[in-house]
C-alpha positions in Angstrom: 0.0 0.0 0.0 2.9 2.1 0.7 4.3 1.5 -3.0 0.3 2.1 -4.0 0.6 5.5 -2.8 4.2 6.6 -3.7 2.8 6.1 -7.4 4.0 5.7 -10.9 6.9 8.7 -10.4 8.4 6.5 -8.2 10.7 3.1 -9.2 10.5 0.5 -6.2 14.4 -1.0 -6.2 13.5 -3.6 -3.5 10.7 -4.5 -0.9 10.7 -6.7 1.8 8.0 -8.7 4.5 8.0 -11.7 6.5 4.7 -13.2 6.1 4.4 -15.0 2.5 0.7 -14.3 2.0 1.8 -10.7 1.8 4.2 -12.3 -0.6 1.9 -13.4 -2.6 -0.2 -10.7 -2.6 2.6 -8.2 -3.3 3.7 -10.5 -6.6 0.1 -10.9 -7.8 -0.1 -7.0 -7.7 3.6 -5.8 -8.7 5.5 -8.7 -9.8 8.1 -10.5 -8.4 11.6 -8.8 -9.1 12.3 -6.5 -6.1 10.6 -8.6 -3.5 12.5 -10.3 -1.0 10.3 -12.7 1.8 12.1 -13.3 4.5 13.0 -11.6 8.2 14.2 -8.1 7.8 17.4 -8.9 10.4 18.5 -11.7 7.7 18.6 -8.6 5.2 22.0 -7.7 4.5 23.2 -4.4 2.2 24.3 -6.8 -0.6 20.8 -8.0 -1.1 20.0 -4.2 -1.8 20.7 -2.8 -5.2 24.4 -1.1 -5.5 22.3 2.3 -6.6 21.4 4.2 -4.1 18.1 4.9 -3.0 16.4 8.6 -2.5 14.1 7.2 -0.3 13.7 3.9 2.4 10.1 3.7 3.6 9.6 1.4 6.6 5.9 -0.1 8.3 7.5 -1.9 11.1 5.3 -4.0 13.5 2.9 -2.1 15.8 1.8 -4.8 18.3 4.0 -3.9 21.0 3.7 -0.3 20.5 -0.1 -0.5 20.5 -2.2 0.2 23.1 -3.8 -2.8 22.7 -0.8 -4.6 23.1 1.3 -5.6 26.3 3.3 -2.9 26.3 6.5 -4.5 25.4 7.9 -1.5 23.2 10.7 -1.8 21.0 11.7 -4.6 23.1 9.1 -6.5 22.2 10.1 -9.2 19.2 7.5 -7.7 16.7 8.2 -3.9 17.2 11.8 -4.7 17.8 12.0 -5.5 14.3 12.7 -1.2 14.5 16.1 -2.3 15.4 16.6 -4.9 12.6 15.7 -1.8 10.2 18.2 0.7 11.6 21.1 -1.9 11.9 20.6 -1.9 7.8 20.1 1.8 7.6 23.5 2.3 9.6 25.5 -0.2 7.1 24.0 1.6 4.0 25.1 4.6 5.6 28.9 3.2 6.6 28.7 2.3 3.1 28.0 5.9 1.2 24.8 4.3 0.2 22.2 6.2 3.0 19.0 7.2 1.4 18.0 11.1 1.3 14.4 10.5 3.3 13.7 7.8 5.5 10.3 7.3 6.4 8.7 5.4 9.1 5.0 4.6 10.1 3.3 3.1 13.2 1.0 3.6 15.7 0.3 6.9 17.8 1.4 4.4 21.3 5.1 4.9 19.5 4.8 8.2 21.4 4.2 7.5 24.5 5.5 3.6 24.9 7.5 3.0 28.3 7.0 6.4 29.1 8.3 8.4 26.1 11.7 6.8 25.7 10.9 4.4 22.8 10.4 7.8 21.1 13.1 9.1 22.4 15.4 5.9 21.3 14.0 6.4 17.4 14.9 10.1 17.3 18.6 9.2 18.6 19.2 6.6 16.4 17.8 9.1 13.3 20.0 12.0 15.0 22.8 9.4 15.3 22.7 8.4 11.5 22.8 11.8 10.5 19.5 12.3 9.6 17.3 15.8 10.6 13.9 14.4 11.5 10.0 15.9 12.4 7.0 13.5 12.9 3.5 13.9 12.2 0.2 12.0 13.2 -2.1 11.5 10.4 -5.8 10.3 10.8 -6.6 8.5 7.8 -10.3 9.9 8.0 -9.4 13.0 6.4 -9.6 11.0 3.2 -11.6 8.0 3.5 -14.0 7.1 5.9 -11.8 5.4 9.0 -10.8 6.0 11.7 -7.2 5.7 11.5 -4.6 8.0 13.2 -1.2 6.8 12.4 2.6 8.5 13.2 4.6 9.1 10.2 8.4 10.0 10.8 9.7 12.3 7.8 13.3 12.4 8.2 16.0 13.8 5.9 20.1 13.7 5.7 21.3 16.4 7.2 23.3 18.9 4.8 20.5 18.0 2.1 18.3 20.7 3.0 14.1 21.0 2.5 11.9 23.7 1.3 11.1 26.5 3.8 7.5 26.2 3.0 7.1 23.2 4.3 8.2 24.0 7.7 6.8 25.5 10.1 8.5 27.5 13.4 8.1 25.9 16.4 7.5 29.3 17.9 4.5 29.3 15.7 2.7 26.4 17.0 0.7 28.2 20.2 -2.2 25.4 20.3 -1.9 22.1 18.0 -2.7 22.0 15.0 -3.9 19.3 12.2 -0.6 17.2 12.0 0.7 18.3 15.8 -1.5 16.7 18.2 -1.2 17.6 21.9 1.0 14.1 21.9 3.1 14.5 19.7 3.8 18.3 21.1 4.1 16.5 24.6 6.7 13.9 23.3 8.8 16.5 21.5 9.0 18.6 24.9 10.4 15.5 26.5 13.2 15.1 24.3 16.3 15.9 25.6 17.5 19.2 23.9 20.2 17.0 22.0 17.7 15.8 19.8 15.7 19.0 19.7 18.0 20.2 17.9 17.7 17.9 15.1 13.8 18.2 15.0 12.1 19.7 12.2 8.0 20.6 12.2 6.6 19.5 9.5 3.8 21.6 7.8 2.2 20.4 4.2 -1.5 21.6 3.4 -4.1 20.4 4.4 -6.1 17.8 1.9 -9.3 19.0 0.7 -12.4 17.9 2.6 -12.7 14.2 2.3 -16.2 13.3 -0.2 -17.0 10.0 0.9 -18.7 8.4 3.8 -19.3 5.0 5.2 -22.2 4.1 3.1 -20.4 4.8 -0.3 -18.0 1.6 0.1 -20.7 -0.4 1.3 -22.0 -3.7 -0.9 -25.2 -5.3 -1.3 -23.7 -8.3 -2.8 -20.2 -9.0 -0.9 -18.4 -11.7 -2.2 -17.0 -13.9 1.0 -19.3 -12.7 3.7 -23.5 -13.1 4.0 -26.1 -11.2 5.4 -27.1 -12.6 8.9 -30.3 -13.8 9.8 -33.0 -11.2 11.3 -32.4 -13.7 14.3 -28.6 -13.4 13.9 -29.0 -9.6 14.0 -31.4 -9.6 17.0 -28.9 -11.6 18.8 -25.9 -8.9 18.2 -28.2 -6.1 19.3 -29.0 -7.5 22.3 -25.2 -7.5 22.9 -25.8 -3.6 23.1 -26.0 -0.9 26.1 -28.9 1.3 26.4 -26.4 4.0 24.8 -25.8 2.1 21.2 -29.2 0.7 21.3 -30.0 4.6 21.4 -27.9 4.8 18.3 -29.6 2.5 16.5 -32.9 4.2 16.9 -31.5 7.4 16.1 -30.5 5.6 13.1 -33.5 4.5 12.3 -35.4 8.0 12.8 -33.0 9.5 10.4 -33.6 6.7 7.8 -37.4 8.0 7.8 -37.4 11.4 7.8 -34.6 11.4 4.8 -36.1 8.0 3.2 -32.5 6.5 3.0 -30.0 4.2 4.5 -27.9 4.7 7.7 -24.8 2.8 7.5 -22.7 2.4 10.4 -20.1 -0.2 11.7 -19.6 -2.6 15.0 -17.4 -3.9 16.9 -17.5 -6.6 19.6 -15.7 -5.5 22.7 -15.1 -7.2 26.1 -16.1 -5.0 28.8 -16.4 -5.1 32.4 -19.7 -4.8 34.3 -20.9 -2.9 37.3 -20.4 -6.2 38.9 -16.8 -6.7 38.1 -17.3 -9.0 35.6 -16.1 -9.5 31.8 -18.8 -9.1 29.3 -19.1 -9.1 25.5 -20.6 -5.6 24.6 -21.4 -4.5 20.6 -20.3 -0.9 20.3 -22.1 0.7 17.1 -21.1 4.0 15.3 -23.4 6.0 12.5 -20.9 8.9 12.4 -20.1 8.0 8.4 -16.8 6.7 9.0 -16.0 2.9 9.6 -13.5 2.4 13.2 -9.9 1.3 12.7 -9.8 -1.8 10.8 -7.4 -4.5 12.7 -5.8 -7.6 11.4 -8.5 -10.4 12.6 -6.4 -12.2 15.4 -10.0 -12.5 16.8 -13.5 -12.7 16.2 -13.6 -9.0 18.2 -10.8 -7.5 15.6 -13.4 -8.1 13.0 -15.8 -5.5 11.5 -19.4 -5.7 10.9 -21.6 -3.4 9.0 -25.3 -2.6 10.1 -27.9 -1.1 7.4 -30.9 0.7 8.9 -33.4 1.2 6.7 -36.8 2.8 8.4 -36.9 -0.4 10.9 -35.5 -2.8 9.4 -32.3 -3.6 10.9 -29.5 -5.9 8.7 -26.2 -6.7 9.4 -23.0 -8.8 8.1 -19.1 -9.2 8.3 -17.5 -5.9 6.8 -16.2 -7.9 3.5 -12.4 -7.9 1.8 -13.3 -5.5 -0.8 -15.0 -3.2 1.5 -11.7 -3.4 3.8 -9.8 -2.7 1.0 -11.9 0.5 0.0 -11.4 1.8 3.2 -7.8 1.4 2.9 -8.0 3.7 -0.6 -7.1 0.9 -2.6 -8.8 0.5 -6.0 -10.9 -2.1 -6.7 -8.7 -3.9 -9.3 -6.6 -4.3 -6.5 -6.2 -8.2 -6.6 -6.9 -9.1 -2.8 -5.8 -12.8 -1.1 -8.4 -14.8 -1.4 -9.3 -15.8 1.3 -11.5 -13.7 3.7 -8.8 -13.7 6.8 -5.6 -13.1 4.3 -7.3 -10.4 2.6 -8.2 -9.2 6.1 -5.0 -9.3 7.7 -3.5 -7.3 4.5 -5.6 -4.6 4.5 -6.2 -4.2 8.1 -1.8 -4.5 8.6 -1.3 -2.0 6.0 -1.4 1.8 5.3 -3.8 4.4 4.1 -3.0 4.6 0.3 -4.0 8.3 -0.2 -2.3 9.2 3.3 1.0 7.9 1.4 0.0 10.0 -1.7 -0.7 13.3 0.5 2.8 13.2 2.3 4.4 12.3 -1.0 2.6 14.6 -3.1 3.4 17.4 -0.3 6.8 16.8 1.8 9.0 13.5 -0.2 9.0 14.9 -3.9 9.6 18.5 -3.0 12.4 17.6 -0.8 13.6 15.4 -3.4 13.0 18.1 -6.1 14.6 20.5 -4.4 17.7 18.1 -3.5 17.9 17.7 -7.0 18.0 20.6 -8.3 21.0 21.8 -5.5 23.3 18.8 -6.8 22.2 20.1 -10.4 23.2 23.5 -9.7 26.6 22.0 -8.2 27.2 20.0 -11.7 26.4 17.0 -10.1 24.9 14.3 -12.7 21.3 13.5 -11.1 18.4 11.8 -12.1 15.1 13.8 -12.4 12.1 13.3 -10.3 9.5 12.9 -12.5 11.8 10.2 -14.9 13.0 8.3 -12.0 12.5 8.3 -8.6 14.0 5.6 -6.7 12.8 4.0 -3.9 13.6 1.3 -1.5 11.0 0.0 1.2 13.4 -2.8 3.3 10.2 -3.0 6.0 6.5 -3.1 5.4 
């Protein structure tokens, strides 16, 4: 999804996972050539192509960062990967080979994990490597309809330069603002001034109101998934609190007075009752925007969809494609296929037009503007929009 995103002005000179029904999907979708399937710490620089690349994009595991996880940080195995990452960042850059940007995504707990200093770790190894650096959190419901806040480090070689208009002072930022969340402003203050120093604020646009809600993606005839029984349905709304049963009859209220559909999405969550015991609850939402789609290690990680329709209440399984559509990927997008592969893709990967945004607005004007200083300095470059080069060692 990442390569997705990046687009056609980009040339992908090597990707890498560990799960082979990624693989697989990845191959079915872009071919085999660059692909490598195996653990990122068996990656060494001479399975990398001898050109350089101007950009090294890496998804690594969020698990441990999560706050759904157990809080194991980048010492956890899956999040650890981090380390497996940098280790082949540092040899690239031992070697003369260090790419210009280095970008990394994961969750918004990267901020906060063992009390700020998993943050702090990333930002010394970046300052370490020589590379200027500025996060941003992105919620990919400015442009499709999920929730989805994720953390995006945008981090440059130092001596390369960026484009003053896409910075922003830090004196400037009184209150925070669309890509500065009072977290990420509260992580930044705990850095030690070291690494302050290094830190650079980020500021492209802001994308154009998103167009699209819930109900837009949604398919009467999924593929992979059926429509539950009216019993079937019954039975998951009486998993519901007073509150989200209050939902739904909203729901239905609206659907009469504008003689349309209400589309919103569930989740089955394990709560704890007055009582002090553990509980299955259904949580509903009709605010247009599907919740943050998960990879289904459980039947709660899975979303379902609920059409109200006067008062007549349906519901089903979100299906693949549907997942993939919230995700911004295109419907040609050839999915696993099987319902839990395609699953576990979509709901592991990252926002396609989130990619395209910070592309579109911080990684090809940098690069432009790196280009055209090495062009200026008689330097024999490549141009942008021919060939940009791009190497994504973790996804």
């Amino acid at each position: 999804m990442a390569r997705a995103g990046l687009g056609p002005r980009w040339t992908c000179l090597f990707a890498n996972d560990f799960d082979a029904r990624k693989g697989v999907a990845y191959r079915l979708n872009w071919g085999a050539r660059e692909l490598h399937t195996k653990d990122i710490a068996e990656i060494k620089t001479s399975d990398l192509p001898a050109d350089p690349a101007q950009l090294a994009w890496a998804s690594f595991p969020c698990q441990d960062l999560s706050l759904a996880g157990a809080g194991a940080g980048l010492k956890g195995e899956r999040s650890g990967t981090f380390y497996a990452f940098w280790a082949l960042m540092e040899s690239l850059i031992a070697e003369g080979r260090a790419p210009d940007i280095i970008v990394l995504e994961n969750v918004g707990g990267a901020l906060t994990s063992h009390g700020g200093r998993d943050f702090t770790i990333i930002c010394d190894r970046l300052n370490a490597g020589g590379y200027s650096y500025g996060a941003l959190i992105v919620d990919a419901a400015l442009f499709v309809p999920q929730s989805r806040p994720r953390l995006f480090f945008v981090c440059v070689r130092k001596g390369l330069g960026a484009p003053q208009g896409l910075i922003m002072s830090r004196g400037l930022m009184a209150a925070p603002s669309i890509w500065h969340p009072a977290n990420l402003q509260k992580a930044y203050c705990g850095l030690p001034e070291r690494l302050k120093g290094s830190w650079i604020w980020w500021s492209p646009p802001a994308p154009p109101r998103r167009n699209s809600i819930l109900a837009d993606l949604i398919e009467e005839e999924p593929l992979g998934v059926r429509w539950r029984s009216e019993a079937e349905t019954v039975q998951l709304l009486s998993l519901m609190s007073a509150v989200n049963l209050q939902k739904v009859e909203m729901a239905k209220a609206e659907s009469r007075r504008a003689g349309h559909r209400v589309a919103g999405c569930v989740y089955k969550r394990t709560r704890v009752d007055p009582g002090g015991a553990k509980i299955q609850r259904a949580e509903v939402r009709f605010d247009d925007i599907a919740g943050c789609l998960r990879t289904p290690a459980g039947g709660s990680s899975r979303q379902s969809i609920i059409i109200v329709e006067a008062d007549n209440v349906r519901s089903r399984l979100m299906s693949a494609r549907e997942t993939a559509r919230l995700m911004g990927l295109p419907d040609d997008y050839i999915l696993p296929g099987t319902y839990n592969e395609a699953y576990h893709l979509t709901g592991d990967g990252v926002v396609v037009p989130v990619v395209r945004h910070l592309a579109e607005h911080l990684l090809e004007p940098i690069l432009e503007a790196i280009l055209e200083a090495k062009t200026s300095s008689a330097s024999p470059v490549a141009h942008l929009n021919k060939a940009s080069k791009g190497l994504t060692p973790a996804t």
